[in-house]
N, C-alpha and C positions, 0 to 999 in steps of 0.2 A: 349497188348503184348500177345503173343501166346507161348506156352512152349509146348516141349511134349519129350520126352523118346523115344529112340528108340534104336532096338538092330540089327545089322549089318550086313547084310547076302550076302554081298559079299564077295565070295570065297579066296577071296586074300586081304579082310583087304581093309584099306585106303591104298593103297601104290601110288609110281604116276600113273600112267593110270588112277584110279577110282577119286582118288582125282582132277587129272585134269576135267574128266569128271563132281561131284560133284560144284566145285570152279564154272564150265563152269553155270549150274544150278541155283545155287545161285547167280549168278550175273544177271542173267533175272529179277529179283525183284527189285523195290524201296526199301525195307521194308532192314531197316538192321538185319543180320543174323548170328547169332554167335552157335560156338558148344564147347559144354563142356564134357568135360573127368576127370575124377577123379577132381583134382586142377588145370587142367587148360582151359580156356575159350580163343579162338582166334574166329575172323570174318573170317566165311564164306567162304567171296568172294580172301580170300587170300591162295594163293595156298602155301609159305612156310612156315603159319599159320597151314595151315590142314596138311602140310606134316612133322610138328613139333610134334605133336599128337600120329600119329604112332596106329591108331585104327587098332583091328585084326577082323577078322569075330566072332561075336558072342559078341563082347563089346558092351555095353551101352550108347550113348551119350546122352546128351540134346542140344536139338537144341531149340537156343532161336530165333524170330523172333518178329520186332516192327515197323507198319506203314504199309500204308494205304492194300498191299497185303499181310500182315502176314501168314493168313490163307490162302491161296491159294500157298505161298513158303513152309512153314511147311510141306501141305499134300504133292505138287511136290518131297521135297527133302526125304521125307519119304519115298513115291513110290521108288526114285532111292536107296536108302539105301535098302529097303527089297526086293526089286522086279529087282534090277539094269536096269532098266527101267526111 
């Protein structure tokens, strides 16, 4: 299992566009992928999951990832997070 922190540096927050984009991302992995905010944790690859969240530019999540591309979906969705890339 792979964990990491990350802080958000798209201009407009999760909102739909990014999070559509994000959802699109995480679902190229086997590896299930979940992101956490304060108290709550939703999967990834679910776009009324991530658009429940409601992250702003500059929040903190943890994205958990588990199986066999962990590490390879973490740094990806990392990238898109700070880089929106």
């Amino acid at each position: 299992m792979k964990e990491k922190n990350i802080e958000v540096k798209i201009a407009s927050g999760l909102e739909a566009r990014p999070v559509a984009l994000f959802v699109q991302a995480a679902s190229q992995f086997q590896s299930n992928i979940y992101v956490s905010v304060q108290n709550k944790k939703v999967n990834a690859k679910s776009i009324m999951g991530m658009m429940s969240l409601g992250v702003l530019e500059g929040e903190s999540i943890l994205i958990t990832a588990e199986g066999e591309d962990e590490e390879e979906a973490v740094v990806a969705l990392e990238k898109y997070l700070t880089e929106g890339k």
